[in-house]
DSSP file (Angstrom, degrees, kcal/mol; ACC not computed):
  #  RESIDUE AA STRUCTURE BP1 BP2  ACC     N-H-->O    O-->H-N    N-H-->O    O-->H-N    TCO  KAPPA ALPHA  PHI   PSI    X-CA   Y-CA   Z-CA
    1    1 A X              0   0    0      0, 0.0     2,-0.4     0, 0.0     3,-0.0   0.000 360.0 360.0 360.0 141.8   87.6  105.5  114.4
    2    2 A X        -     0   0    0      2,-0.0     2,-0.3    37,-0.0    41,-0.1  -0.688 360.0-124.1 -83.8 134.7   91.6  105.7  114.7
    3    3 A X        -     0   0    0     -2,-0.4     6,-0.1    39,-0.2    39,-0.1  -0.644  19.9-148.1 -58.9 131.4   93.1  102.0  115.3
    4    4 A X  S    S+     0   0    0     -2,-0.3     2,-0.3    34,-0.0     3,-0.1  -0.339  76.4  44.8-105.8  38.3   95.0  102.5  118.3
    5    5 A X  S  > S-     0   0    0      1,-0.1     4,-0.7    33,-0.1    -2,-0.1  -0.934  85.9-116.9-168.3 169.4   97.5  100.1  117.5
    6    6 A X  H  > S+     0   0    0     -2,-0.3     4,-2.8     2,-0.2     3,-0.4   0.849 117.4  48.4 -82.9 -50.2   99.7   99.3  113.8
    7    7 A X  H  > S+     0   0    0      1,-0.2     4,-1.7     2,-0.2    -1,-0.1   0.944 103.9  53.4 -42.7 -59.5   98.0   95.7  113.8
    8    8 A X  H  > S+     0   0    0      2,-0.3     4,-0.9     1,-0.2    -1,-0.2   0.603 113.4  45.4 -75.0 -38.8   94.9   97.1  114.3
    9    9 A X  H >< S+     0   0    0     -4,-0.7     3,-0.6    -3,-0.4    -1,-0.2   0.945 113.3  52.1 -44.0 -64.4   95.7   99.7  110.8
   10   10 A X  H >< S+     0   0    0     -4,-2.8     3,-0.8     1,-0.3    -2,-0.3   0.826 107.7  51.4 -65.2 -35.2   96.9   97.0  109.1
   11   11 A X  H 3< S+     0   0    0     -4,-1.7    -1,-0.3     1,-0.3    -3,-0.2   0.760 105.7  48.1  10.2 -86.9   93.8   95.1  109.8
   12   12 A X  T << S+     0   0    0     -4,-0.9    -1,-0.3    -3,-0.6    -2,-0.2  -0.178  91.9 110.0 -86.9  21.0   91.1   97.4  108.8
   13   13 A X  S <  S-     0   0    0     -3,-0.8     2,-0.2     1,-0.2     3,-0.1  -0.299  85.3 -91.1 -99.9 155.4   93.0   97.9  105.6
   14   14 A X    >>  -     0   0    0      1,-0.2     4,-2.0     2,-0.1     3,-0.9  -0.605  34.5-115.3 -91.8-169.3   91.6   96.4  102.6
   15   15 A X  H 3> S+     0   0    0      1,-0.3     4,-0.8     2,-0.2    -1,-0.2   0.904 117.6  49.2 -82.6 -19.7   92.7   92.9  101.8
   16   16 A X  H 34 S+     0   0    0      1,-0.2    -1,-0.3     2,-0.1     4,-0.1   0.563 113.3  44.0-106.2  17.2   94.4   94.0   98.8
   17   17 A X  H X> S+     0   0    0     -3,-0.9     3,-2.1     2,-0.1     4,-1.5   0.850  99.8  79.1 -79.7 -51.5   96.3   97.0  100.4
   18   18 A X  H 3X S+     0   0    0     -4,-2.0     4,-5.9     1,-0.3     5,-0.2   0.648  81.3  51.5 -47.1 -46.4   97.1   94.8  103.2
   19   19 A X  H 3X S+     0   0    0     -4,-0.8     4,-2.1     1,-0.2    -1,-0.3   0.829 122.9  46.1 -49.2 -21.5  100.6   92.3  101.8
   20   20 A X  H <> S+     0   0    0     -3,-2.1     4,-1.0     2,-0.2    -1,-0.2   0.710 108.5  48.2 -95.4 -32.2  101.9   96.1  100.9
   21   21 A X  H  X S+     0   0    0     -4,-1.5     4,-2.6     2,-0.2     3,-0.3   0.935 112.0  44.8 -39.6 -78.5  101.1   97.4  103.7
   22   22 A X  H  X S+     0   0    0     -4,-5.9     4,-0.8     1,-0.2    -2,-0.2   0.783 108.5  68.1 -51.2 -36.4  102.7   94.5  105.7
   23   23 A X  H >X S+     0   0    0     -4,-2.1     3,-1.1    -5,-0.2     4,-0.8   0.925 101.3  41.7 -18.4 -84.6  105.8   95.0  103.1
   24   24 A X  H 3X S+     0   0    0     -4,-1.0     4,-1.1     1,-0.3    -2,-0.2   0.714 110.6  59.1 -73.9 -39.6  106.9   98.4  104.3
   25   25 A X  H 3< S+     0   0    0     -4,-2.6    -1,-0.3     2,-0.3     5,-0.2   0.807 106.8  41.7 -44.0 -45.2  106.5   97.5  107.8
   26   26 A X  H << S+     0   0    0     -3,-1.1     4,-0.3    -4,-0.8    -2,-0.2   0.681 114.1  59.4 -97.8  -0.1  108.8   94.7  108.0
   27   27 A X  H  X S+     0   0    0     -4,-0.8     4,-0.9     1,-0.2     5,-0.3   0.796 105.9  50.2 -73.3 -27.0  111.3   97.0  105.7
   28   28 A X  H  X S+     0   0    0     -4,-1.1     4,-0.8    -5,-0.2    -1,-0.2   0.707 115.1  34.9 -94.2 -16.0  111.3   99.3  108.1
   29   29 A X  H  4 S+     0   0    0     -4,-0.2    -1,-0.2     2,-0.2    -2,-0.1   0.659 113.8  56.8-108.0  -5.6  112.1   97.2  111.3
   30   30 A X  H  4 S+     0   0    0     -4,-0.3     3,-0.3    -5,-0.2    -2,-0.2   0.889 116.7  39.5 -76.1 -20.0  114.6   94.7  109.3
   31   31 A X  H  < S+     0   0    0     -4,-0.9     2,-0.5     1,-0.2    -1,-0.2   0.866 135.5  27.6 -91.0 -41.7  116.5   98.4  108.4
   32   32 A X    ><  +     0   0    0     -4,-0.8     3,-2.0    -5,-0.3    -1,-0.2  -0.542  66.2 160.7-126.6  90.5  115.7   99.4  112.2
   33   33 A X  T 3  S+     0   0    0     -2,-0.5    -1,-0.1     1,-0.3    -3,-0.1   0.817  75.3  56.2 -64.5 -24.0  115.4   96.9  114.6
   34   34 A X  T 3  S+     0   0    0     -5,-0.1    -1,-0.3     2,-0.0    -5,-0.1   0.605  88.2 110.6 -88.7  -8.2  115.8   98.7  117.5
   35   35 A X    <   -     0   0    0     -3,-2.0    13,-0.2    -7,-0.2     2,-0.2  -0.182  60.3-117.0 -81.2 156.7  112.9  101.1  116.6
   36   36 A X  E     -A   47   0A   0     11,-2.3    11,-1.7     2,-0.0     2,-0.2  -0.628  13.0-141.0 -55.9 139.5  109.2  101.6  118.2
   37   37 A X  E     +A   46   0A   0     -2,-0.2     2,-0.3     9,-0.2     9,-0.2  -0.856  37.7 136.3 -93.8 145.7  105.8  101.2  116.9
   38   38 A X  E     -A   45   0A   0      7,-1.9     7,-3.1    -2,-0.2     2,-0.6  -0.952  51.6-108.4-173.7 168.6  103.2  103.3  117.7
   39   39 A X  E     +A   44   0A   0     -2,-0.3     2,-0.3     5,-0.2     5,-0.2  -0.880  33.6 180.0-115.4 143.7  100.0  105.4  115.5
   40   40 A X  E >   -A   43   0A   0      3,-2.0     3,-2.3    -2,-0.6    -2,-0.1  -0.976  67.2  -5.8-137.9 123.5  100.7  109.2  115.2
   41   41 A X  T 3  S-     0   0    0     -2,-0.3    -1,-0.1     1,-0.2     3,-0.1   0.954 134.7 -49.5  25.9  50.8   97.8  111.2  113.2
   42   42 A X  T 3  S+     0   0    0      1,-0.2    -1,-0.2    -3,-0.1     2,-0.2   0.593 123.1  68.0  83.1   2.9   96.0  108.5  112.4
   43   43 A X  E <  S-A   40   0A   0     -3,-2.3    -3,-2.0    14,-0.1     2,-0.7  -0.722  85.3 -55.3-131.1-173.5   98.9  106.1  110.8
   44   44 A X  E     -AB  39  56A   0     12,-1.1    12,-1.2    -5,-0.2    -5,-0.2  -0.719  44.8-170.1-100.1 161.8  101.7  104.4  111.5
   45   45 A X  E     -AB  38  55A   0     -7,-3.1    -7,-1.9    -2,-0.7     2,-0.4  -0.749  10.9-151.8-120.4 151.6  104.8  105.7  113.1
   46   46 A X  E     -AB  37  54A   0      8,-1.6     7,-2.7    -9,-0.2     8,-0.6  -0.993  20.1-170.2-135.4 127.3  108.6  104.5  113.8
   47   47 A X  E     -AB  36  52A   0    -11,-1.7   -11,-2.3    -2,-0.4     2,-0.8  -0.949  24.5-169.7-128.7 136.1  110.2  105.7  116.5
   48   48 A X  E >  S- B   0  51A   0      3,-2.2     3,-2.5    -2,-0.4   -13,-0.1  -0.873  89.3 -16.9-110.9 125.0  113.8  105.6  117.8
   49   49 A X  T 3  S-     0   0    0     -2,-0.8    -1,-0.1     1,-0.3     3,-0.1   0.956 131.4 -55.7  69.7  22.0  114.2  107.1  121.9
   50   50 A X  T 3  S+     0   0    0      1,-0.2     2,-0.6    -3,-0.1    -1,-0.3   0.257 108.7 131.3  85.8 -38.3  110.6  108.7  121.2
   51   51 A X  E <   -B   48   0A   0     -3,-2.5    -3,-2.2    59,-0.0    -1,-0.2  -0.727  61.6-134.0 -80.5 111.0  111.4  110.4  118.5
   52   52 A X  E     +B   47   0A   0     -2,-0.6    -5,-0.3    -5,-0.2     3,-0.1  -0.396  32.4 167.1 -67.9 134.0  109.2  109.9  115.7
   53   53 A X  E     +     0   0A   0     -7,-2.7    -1,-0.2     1,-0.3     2,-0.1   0.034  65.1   3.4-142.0   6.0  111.9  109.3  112.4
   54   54 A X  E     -B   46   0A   0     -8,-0.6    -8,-1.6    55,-0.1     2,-0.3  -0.546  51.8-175.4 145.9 120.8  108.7  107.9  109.5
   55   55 A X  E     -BC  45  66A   0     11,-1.5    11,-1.4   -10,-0.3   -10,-0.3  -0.616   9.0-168.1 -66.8 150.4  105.4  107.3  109.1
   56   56 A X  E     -B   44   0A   0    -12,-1.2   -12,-1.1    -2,-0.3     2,-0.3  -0.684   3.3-167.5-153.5 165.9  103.4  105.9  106.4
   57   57 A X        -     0   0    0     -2,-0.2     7,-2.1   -14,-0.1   -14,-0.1  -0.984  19.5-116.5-155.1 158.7  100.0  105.4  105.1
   58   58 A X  B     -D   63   0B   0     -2,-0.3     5,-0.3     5,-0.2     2,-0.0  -0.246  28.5-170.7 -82.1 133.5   97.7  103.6  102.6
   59   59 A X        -     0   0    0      3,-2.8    -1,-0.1     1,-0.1     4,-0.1  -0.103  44.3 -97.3 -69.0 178.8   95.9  105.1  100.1
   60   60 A X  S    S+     0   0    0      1,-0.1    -1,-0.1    -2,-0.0    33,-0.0   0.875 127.7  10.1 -75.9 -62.3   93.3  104.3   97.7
   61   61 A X  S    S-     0   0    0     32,-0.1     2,-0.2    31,-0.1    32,-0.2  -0.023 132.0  -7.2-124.8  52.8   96.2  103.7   95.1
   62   62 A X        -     0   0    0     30,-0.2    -3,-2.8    31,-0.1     2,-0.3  -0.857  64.7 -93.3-171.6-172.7   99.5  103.8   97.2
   63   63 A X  E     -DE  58  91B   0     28,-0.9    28,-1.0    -5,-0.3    -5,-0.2  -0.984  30.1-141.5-133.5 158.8  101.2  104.4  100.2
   64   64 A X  E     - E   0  90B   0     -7,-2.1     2,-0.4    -2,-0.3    26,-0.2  -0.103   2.2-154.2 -98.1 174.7  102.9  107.4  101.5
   65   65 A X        -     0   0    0     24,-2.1     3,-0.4    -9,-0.2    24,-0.4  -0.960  16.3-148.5-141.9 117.8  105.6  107.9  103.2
   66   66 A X  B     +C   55   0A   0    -11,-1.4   -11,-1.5    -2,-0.4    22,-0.1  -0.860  68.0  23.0-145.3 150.5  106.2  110.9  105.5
   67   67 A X        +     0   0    0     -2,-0.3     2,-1.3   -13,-0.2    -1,-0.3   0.512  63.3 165.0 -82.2 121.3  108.5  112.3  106.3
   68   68 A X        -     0   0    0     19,-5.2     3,-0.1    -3,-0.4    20,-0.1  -0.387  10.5-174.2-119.2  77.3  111.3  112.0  103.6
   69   69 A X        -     0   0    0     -2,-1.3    18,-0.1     1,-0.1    40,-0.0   0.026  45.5 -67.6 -41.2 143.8  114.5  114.6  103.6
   70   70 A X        -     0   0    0      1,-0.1     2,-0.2     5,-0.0    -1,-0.1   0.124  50.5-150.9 -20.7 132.2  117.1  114.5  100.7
   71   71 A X        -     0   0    0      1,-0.1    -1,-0.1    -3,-0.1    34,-0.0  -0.439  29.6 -61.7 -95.9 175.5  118.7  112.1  100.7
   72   72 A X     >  -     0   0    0     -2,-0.2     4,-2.9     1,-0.1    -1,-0.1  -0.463  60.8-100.9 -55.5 179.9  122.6  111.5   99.5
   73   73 A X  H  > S+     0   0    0      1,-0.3     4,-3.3     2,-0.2    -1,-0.1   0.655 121.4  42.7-104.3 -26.3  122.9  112.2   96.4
   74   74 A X  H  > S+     0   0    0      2,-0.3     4,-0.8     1,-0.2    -1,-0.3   0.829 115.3  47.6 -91.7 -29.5  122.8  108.5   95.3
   75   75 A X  H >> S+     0   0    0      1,-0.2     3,-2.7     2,-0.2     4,-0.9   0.975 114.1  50.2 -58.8 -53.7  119.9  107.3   97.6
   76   76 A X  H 3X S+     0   0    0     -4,-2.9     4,-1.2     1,-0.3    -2,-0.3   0.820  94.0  65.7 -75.1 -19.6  117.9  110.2   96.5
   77   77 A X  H 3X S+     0   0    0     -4,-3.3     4,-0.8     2,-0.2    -1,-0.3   0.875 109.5  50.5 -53.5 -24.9  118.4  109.8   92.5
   78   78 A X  H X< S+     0   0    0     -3,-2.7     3,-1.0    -4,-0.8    -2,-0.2   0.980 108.9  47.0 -40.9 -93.5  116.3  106.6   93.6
   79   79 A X  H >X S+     0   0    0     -4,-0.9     4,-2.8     1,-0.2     3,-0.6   0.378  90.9  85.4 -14.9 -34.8  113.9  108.4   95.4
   80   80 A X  H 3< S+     0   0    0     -4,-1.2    -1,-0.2     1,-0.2    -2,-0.1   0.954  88.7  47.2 -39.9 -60.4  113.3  111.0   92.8
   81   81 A X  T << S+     0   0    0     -3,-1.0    -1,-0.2    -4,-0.8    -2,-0.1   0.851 112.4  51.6 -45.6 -27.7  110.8  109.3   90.7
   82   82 A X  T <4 S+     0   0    0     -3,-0.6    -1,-0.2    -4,-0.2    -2,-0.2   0.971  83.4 116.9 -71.1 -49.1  108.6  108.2   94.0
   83   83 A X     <  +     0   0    0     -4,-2.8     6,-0.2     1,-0.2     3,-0.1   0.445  32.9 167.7 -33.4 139.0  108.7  112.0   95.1
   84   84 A X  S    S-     0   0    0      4,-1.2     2,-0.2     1,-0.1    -1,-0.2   0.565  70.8 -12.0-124.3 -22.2  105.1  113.3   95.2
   85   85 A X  S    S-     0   0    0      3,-1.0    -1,-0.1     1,-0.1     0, 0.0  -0.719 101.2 -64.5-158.7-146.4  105.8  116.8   97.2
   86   86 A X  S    S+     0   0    0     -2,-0.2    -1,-0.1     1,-0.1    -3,-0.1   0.992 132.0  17.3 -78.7 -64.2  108.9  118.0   99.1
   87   87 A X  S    S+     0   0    0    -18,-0.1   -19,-5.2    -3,-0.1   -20,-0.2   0.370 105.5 100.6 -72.8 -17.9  108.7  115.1  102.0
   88   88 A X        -     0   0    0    -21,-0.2    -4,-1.2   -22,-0.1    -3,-1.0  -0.612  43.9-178.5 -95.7 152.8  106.7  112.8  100.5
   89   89 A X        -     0   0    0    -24,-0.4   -24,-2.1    -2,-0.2     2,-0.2  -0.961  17.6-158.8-158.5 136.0  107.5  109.5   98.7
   90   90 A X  E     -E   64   0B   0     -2,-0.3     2,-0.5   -26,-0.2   -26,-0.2  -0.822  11.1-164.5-127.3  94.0  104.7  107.6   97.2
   91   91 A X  E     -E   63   0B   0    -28,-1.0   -28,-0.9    -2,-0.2     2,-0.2  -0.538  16.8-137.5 -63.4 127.1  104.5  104.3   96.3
   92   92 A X    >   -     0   0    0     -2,-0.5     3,-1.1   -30,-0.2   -30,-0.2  -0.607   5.3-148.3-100.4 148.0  101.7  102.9   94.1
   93   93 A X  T 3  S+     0   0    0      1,-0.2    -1,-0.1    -2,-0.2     4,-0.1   0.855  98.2  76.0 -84.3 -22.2  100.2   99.5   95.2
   94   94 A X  T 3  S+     0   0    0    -33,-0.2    -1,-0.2    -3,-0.1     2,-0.1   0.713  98.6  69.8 -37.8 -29.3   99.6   98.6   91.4
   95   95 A X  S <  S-     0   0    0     -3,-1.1     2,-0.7     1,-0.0    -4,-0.0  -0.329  96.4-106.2 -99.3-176.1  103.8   98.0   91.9
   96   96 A X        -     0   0    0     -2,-0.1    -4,-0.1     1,-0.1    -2,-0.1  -0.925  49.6-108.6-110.5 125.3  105.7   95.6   93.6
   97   97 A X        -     0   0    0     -2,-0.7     2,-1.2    -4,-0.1     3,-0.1  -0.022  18.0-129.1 -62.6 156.3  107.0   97.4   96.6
   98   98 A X     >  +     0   0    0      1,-0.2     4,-1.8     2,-0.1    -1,-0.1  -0.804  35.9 175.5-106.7  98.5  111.3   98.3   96.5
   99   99 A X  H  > S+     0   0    0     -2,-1.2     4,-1.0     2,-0.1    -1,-0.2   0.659  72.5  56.1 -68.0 -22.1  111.6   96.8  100.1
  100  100 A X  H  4 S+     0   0    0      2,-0.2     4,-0.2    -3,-0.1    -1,-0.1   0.589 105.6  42.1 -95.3 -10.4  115.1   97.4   99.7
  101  101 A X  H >>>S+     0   0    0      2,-0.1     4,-2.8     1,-0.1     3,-2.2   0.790 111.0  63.9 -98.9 -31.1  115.1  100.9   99.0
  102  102 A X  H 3X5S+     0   0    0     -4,-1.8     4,-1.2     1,-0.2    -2,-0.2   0.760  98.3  53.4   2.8 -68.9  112.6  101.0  101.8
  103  103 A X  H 3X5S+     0   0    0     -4,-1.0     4,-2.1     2,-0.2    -1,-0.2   0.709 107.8  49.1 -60.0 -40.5  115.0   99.9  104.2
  104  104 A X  H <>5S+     0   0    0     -3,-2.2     4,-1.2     1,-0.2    -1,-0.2   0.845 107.3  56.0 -88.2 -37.4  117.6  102.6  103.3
  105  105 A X  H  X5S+     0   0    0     -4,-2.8     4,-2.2     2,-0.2    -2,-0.2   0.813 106.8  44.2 -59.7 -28.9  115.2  105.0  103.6
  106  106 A X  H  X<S+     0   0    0     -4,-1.2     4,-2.6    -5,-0.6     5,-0.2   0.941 117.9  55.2 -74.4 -46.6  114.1  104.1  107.2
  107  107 A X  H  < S+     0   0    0     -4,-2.1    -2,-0.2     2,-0.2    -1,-0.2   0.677 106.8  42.5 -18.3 -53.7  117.9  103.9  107.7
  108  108 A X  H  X S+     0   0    0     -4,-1.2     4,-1.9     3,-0.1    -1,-0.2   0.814 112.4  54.1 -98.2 -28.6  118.8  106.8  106.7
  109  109 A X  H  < S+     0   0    0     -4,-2.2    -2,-0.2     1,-0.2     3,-0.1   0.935 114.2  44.5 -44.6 -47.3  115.6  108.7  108.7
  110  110 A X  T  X S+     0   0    0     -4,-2.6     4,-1.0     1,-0.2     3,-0.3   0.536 107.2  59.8 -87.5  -2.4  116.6  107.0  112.3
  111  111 A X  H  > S+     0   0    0     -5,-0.2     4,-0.6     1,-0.2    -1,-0.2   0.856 103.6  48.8 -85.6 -23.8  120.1  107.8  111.7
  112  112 A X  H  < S+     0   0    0     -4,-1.9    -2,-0.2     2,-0.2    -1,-0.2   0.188 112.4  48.0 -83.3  13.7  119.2  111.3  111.6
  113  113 A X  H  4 S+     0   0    0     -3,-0.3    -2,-0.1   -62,-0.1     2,-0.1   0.806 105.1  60.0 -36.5-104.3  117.1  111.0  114.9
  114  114 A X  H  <        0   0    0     -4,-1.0    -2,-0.2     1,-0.3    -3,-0.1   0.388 360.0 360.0 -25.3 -32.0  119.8  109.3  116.4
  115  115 A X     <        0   0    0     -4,-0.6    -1,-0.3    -2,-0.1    -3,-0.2   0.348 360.0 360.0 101.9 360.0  122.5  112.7  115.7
């Protein structure tokens, strides 16, 4: 059954996905405050105006992060290692999540929403 709600993900999670889980969530509204919650193919989604700007969702051993364009040049040497496919950035839960680059990434996703 899909959780119809981001609590309701985070929830059903297991316990020891969840603090990483819960992680990336509050990087993503302390970098966008102004944003939406809402679950989009089966995860969760951040939205600015409706417009969907990030996802992400837990794995057995990480969680993803969808969608994630190039970045500049200095964000994305960051980013490299995480990259798992063209869009994807993967975090392993085995690590301690980078809330901070989090943040910049969600940043830099709803500023490109935004125009």
């Amino acid at each position: 059954m899909v959780p119809l709600t981001v609590d309701a993900y985070l929830h059903a999670l297991p316990a020891d996905a969840q603090p990483a889980a819960a992680a990336v969530r509050a990087a993503i509204w302390a970098a966008v405050p102004d944003a939406t919650e809402t679950i989009k193919y089966a995860m969760p989604a951040f939205q600015i105006g409706g417009v969907t700007f990030l996802h992400f969702a837990v794995w057995k051993k990480h969680i993803g992060l969808y969608p994630i364009y190039p970045a500049p040049a200095e964000l994305e040497a960051q980013v490299a290692p995480l990259r798992a496919a063209k869009d994807t950035v993967q975090l392993m839960l085995n690590q301690p999540m980078p809330t901070a680059l989090i943040a910049q990434l969600a940043a830099q996703q709803a500023q490109s929403k935004r125009g």
